[in-house]
C-alpha positions as a printed Julia matrix, in Angstrom:
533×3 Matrix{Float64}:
 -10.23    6.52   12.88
 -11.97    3.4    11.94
 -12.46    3.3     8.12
 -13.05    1.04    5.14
 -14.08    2.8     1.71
 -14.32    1.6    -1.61
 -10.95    1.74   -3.17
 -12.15    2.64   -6.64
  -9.84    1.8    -9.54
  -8.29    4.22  -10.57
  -7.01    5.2    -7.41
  -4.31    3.28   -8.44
  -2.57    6.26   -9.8
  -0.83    6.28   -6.55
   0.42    2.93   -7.16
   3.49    1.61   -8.92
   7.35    1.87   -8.99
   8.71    5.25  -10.05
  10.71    5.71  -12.65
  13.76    8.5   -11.91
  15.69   10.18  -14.21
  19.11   12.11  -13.65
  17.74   15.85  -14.02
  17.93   17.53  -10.49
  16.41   21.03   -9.3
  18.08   24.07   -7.72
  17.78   23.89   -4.22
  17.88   27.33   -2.14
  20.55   27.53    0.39
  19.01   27.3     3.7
  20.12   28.92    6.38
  19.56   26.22    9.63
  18.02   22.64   10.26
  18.28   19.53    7.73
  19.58   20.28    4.29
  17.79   17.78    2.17
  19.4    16.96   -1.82
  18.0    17.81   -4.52
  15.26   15.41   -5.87
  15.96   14.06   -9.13
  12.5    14.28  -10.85
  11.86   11.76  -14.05
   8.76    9.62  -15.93
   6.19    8.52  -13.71
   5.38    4.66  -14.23
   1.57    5.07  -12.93
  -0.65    5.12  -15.95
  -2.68    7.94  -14.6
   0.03   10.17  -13.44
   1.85    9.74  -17.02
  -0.82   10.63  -18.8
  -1.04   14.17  -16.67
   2.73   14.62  -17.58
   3.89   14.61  -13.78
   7.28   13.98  -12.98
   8.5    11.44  -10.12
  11.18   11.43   -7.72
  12.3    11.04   -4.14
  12.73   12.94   -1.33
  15.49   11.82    0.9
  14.54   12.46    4.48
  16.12   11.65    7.78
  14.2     8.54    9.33
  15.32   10.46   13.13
  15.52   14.28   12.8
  17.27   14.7    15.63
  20.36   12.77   14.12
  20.13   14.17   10.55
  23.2    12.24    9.22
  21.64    8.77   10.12
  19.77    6.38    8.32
  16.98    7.71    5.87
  14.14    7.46    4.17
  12.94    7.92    0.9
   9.5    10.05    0.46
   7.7     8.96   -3.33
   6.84   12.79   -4.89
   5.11   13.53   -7.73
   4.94   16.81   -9.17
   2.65   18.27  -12.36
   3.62   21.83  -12.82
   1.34   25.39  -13.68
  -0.18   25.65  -16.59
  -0.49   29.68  -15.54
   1.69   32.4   -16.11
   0.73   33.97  -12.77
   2.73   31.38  -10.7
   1.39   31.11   -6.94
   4.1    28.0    -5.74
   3.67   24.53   -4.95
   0.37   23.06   -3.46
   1.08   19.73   -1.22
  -1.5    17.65   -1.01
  -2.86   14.62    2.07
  -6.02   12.44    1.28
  -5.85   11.44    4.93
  -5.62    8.1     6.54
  -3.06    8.14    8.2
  -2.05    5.67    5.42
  -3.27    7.21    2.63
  -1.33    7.06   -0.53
  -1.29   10.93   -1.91
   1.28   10.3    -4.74
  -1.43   10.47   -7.33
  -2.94   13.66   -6.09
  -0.55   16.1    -7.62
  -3.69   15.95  -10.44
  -5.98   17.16   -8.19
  -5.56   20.66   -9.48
  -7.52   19.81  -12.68
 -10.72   19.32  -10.62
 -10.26   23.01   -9.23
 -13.13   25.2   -11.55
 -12.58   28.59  -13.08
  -8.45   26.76  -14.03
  -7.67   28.27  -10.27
  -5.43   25.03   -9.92
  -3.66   26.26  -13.02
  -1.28   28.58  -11.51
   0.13   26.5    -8.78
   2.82   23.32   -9.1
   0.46   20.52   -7.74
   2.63   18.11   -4.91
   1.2    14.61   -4.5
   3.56   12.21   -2.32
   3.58    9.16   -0.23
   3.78    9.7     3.17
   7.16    7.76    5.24
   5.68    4.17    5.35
   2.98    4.83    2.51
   2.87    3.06   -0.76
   5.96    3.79   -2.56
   8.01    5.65   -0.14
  11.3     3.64    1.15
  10.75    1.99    3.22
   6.81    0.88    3.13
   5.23   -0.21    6.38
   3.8    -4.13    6.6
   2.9    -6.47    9.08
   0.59   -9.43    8.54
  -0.73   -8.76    4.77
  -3.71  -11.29    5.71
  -4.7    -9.58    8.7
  -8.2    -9.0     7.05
  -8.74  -12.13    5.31
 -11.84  -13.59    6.08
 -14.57  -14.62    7.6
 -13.08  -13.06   11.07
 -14.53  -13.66   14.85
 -17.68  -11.46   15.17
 -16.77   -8.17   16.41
 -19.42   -7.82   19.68
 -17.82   -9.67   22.06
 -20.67  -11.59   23.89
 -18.8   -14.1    24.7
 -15.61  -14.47   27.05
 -14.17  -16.49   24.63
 -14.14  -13.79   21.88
 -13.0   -10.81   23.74
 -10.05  -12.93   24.58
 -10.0   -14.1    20.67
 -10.12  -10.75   19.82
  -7.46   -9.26   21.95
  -5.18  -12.17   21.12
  -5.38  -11.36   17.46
  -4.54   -7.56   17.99
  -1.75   -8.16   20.56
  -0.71  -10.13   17.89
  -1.04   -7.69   14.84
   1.06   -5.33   17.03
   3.88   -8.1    17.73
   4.22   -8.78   13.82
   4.79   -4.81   13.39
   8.07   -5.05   15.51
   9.5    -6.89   12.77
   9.28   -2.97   10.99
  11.87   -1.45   13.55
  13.19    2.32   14.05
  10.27    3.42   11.59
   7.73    2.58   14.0
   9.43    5.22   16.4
   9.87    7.9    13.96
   6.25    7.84   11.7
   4.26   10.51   14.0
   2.5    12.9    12.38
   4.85   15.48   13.52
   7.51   13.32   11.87
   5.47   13.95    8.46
   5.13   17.56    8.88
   9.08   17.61    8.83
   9.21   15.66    6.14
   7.28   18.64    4.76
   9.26   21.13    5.73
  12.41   19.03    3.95
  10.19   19.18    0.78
   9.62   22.68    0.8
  13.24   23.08    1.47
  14.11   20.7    -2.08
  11.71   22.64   -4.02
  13.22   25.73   -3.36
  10.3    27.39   -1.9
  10.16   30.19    0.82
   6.34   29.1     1.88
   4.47   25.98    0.8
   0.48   25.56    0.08
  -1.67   23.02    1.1
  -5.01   21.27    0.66
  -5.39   18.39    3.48
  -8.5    15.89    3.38
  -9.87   14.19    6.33
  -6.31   13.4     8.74
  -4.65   15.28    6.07
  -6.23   18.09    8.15
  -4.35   17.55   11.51
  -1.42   16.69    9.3
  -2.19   20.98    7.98
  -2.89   21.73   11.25
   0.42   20.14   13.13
   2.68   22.04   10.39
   1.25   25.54    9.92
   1.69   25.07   13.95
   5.41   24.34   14.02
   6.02   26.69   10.96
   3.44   29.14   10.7
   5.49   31.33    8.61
   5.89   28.85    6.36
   2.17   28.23    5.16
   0.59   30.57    2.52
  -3.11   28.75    1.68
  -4.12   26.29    3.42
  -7.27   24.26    2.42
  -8.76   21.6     4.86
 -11.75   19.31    4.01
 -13.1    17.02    6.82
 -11.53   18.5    10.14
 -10.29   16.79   12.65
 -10.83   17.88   16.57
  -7.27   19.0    17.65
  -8.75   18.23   21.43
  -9.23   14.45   20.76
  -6.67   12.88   19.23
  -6.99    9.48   19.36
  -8.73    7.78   21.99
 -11.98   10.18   22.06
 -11.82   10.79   18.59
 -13.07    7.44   18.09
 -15.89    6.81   20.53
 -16.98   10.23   18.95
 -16.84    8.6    15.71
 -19.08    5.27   16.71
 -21.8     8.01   18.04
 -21.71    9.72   14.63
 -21.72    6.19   11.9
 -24.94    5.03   14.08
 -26.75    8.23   12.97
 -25.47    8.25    9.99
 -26.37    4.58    8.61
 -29.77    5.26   10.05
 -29.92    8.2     7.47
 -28.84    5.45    4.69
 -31.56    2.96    6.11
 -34.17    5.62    5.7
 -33.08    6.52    1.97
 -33.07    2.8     1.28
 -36.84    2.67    3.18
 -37.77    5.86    0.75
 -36.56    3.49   -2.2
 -38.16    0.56   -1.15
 -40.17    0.21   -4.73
 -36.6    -0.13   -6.05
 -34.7    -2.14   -3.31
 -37.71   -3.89   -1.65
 -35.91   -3.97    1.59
 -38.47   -2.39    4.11
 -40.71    0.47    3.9
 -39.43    2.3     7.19
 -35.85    3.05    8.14
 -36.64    1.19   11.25
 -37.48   -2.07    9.28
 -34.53   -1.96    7.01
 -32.62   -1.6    10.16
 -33.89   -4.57   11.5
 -33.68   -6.17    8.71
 -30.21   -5.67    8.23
 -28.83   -6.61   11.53
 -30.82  -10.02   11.59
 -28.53  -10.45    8.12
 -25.41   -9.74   10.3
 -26.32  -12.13   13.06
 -27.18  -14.9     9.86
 -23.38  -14.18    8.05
 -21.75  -14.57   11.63
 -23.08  -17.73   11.9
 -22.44  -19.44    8.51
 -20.52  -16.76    6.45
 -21.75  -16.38    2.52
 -19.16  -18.89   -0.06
 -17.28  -19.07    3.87
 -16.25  -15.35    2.98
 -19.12  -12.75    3.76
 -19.24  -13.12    7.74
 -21.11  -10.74    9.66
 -17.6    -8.75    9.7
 -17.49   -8.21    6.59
 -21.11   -7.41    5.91
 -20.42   -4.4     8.28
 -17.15   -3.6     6.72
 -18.95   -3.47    3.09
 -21.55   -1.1     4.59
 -19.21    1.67    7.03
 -18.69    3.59    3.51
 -22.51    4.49    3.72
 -21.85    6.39    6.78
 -18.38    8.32    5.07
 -20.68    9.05    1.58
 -23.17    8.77   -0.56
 -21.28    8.06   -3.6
 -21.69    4.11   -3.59
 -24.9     4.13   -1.96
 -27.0     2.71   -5.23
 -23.62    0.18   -5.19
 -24.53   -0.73   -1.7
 -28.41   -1.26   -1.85
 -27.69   -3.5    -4.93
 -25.55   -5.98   -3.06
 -28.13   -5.85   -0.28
 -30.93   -6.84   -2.36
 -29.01   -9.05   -4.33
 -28.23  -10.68   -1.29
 -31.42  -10.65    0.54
 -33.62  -11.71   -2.68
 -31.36  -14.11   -4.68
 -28.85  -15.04   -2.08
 -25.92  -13.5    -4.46
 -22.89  -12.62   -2.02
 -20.4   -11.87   -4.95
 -21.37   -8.42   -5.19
 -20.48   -8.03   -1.7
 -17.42  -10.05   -1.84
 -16.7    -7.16   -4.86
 -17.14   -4.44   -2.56
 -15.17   -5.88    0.51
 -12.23   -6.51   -1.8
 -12.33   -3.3    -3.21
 -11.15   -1.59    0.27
  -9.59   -4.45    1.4
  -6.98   -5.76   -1.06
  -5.8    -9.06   -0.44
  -2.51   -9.17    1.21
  -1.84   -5.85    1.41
  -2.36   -4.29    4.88
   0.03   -1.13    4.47
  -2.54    1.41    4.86
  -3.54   -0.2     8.11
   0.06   -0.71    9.27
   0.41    2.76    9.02
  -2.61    4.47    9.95
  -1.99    2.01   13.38
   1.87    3.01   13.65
   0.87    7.07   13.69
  -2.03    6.97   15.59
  -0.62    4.53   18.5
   2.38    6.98   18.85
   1.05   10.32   18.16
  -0.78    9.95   21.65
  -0.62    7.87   24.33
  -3.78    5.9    24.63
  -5.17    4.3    27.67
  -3.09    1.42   28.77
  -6.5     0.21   30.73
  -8.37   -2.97   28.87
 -10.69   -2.76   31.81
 -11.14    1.28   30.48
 -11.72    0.12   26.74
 -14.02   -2.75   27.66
 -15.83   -0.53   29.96
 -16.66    2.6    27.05
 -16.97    0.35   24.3
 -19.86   -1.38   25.96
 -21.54    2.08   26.87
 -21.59    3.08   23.47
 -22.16    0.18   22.17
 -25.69    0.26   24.14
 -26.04    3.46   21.95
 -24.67    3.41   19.47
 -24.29   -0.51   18.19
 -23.07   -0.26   14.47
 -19.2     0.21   14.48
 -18.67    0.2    18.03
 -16.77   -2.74   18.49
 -15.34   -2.6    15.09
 -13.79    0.33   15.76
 -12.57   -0.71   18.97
 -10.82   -4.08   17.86
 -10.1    -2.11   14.78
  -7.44    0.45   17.12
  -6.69   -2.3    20.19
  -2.67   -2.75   18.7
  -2.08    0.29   20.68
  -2.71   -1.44   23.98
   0.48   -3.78   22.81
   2.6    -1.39   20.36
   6.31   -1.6    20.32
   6.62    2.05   20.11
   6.87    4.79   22.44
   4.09    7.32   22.25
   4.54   11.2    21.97
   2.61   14.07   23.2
   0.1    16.11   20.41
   0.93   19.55   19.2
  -0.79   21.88   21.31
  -2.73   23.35   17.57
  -2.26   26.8    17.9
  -3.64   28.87   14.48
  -2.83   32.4    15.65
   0.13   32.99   13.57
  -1.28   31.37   10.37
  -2.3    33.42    7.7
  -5.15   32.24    6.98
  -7.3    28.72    6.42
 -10.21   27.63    4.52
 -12.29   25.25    6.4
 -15.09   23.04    4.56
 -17.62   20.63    6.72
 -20.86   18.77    5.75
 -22.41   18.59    9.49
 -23.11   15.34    9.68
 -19.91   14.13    8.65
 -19.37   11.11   10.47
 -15.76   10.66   10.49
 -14.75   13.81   11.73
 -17.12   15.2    13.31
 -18.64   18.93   12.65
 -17.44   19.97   16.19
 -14.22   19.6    15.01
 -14.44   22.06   12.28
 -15.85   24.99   14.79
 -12.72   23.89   16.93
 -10.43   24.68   14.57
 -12.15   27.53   13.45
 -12.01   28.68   16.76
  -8.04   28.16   16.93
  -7.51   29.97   13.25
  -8.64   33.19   13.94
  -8.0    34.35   10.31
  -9.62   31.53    8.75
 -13.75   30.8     7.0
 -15.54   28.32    7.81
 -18.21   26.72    4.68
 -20.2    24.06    5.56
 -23.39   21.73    4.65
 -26.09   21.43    6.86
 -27.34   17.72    6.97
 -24.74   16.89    4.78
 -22.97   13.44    5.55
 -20.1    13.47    2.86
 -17.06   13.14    4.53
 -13.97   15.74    2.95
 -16.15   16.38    0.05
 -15.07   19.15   -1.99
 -14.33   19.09   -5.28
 -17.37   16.91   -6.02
 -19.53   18.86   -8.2
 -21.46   21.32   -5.74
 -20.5    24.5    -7.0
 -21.06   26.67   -3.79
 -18.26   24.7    -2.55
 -15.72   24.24   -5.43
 -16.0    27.87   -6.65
 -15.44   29.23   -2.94
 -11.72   27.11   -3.29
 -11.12   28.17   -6.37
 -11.82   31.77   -5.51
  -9.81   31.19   -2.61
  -6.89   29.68   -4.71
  -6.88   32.29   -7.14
  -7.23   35.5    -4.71
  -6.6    34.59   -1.38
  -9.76   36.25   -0.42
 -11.73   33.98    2.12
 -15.67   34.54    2.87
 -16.52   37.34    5.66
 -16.12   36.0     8.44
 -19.42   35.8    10.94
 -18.78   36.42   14.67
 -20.9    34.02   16.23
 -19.35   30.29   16.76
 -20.77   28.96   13.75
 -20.02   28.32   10.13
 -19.21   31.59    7.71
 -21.31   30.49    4.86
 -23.66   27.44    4.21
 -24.18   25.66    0.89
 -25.96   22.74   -0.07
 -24.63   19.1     0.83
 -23.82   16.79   -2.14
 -26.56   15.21   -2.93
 -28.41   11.46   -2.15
 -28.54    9.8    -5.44
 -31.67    8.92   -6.59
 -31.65    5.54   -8.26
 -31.82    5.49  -11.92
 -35.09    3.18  -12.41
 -37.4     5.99  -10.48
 -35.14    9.0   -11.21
 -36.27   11.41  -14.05
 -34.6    11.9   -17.17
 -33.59   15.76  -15.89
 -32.77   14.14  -12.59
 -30.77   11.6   -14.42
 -28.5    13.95  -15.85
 -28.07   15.91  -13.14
 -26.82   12.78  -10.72
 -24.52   11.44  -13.93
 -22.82   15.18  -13.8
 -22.39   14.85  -10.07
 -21.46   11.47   -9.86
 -18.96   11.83  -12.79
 -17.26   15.14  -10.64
 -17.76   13.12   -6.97
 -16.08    9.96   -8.55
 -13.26   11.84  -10.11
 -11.94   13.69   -7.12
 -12.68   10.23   -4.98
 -11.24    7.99   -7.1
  -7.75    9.73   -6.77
  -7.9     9.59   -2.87
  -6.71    6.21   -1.16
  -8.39    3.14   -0.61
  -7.62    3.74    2.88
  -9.06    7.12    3.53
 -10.39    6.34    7.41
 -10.06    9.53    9.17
């Protein structure tokens, strides 16, 4: 899935060389499959993981399961244990991607309310290819320097630009070798399996966000025995992975950044940027099609304009960020502020997140092999839907050249699981609310809560309390809401709310968006830079 967010700073909790000291764990004798060793836990060098009093380590891994005494791979864990006396075992935890750093998130358990985090050994780690994990996936760091070709093709002479620059990107992975083979996602749901196995436990727990979903969702299939809780935020369609998942996507960002155009319209005594959705919308584009053809400081092409704006579709956490830079831009010509924002999700010269999230989802499935078939349903939904379409296009085209073979998806089969709770705003962009009531459908012992005309995407744990204190009850107890029979959600709670900006805003109202805000950009600012699906 095509995405860009803000990677706020101190996300870089996940970041960092780990520092590992002698100490091992016991490790329970198992009784078939891949014996992992133990993990020698020490200090954690990331500021924000030292100061929580996690440990670090390594998981070694096979890099092919299927010859377990080969060459391996080492997985970056982090671990910060129970506070609780009432021990309920370890909670691993995915922000998504694929390519999302999760080391960091073994603090996530703080943001749980009523201390429901408190009883359970919190598991952040780096998926194989991610961030600190051995090795880490690269190909051309300055893939997304800019100003880049304009993304609409409307000329022969960029479609052929284009596709020469993504063949490319694909050729300069190759350089990466047998981990491009072995870096599906059913290769990271053994690697979970191997880290339940060197912590000792009989059954794991597990909170997925966004891709982190179908990462849940591929390993309570293959070892449904194995999961006890399973929490997942932002679901992803089991029936679409990749190819449809992404035109679905396009459909679901145009809707969505008309939604932001009409906040910034309601705003327009603050942002002075049109007094209808429909003019900002206008006005917007005719800035795109100005930055494509002389980009701001030769940085800020139309591209990149686009890029700084996708978030808007994901959240509504930068939103006042976003309008800023738009009417900085628009009034006093001031392109720094949206050079900030690019930067922020798009670091310069590091293009891991992308390697990876390309190297899972080009071998997961087999996508079409077709141009003609690309070409041909970009430009239908581009007629439709024009805001991301051909940025999300170009944005997966390495799988038409990828020098790996692709696999076949887990037919996602929830019978056996014990249960799942399933969160959804339903106008979440990136993975769309279908997807939830598909997996619903497919977890037949699992509750569905979601958030009508909500747009946050995965956005628990952000300060709306019908949400957060349904997890923690769920954490604590096991005990799921009653589920409904009809094909719809179990319970409905409010969406997290559209900021309003602080010059018209009350001083109540103030208040209450700094206390939201403060939750929102605490739970966000510990997933990746590189959530996109």
């Amino acid at each position: 899935m095509r995405k860009i967010v803000t990677a706020l700073a101190a996300a870089a909790v996940a970041a960092g060389t780990l520092a590992v000291a002698p100490a091992a764990t016991a490790v329970q004798p198992e009784e078939s499959g891949y014996a992992p060793p133990p993990i020698k836990w020490g200090p954690c060098s990331a500021p924000g993981l030292a100061k929580a009093g996690a440990e670090c380590g390594f998981l070694v891994a096979p890099m092919d399961y299927a010859q377990p005494s080969g060459e391996t791979v080492q997985i970056a864990v982090s671990r910060v244990k129970h506070k609780s006396s009432k021990y309920q075992g370890v909670m691993l935890v995915n922000p998504g991607g694929p390519g999302g750093s999760g080391l960091g998130l073994s603090v996530l358990g703080r943001n749980v309310p009523k201390h429901a985090g408190d009883s359970y050994d919190w598991i952040g780690f780096d998926p194989r290819g991610v961030g600190s994990s051995k090795p880490a996936l690269t190909c051309d760091g300055n893939y997304f320097a800019p100003a880049r070709p304009a993304y609409v093709p409307n000329t022969p002479q960029l479609e052929s630009t284009w596709r020469a620059r993504t063949k490319g990107y694909a050729e300069a992975c190759a350089k990466n070798g047998p981990l491009l083979q072995h870096i599906k996602t059913t290769d990271v749901a053994q690697d979970m399996e191997s880290l339940r196995k060197a912590l000792g436990e009989k059954q794991i727990n597990y909170y997925g966000f966004s891709y982190g979903t179908y990462l849940g969702q591929v390993y309570s299939t293959l070892h449904p025995d194995r999961m006890r809780r399973m929490v997942l935020d932002g679901n992803v369609d089991p029936r679409k992975v990749w190819y449809d998942a992404n035109l679905d996507q396009d459909v679901a960002f145009d809707r969505n950044i008309k939604i932001y155009f009409g906040w910034l319209a309601k705003y327009d005594n603050v942002y002075h940027l049109g007094k209808t959705g429909s003019a900002v919308e206008q006005l917007w584009y005719a800035q795109q099609r100005k930055l494509d053809r002389n980009p701001a400081g030769g940085v800020i092409g139309g591209d990149e304009w686009l890029d700084v704006f996708l978030q808007a579709g994901y959240y509504v956490f930068g939103w006042e960020d976003m309008a800023k830079a738009f009417d900085g831009w628009v009034h006093r010509g001031d392109w720094q502020a949206l050079k900030a924002l690019y930067e922020k999700s798009n670091a310069p010269g590091d293009d891991n997140g992308y390697a990876v999230y390309s190297a899972v989802q080009c071998t997961d499935a087999q996508w079409p092999r077709d141009w003609d078939r690309w070409r041909r349903d970009a430009w239908a939904t581009q007629n439709r839907a024009p805001f991301e379409t051909w940025s999300n296009t170009w944005y997966n085209a390495s799988c038409l050249n990828w020098p790996a073979k692709a696999g076949k998806p887990v037919d996602i089969d929830g019978s056996k699981a014990s249960g799942a709770l399933l969160i959804s705003e339903e106008l979440d962009a990136a993975t769309p609310y279908s997807g939830s009531l598909e997996v619903r459908k497919r977890y037949p012992r699992s509750s569905l809560i979601s958030a009508p005309g909500g747009t946050t995407h995965a956005g628990s744990l952000s300060g709306v309390s019908c949400v957060d204190d349904r997890v923690a009850d769920y954490l604590a107890t096991g005990a799921l809401p009653k589920r409904v029979r009809d094909d719809r959600s179990d319970v409905q709670c409010t969406a997290v709310p559209q900021p309003v900006p602080s010059p018209v805003a009350t001083g109540a109202q103030q208040k209450a968006d700094a206390l939201t805000k403060a939750a929102a950009e605490e739970k966000q600012s510990l997933l990746s830079g590189l959530l996109r699906f």
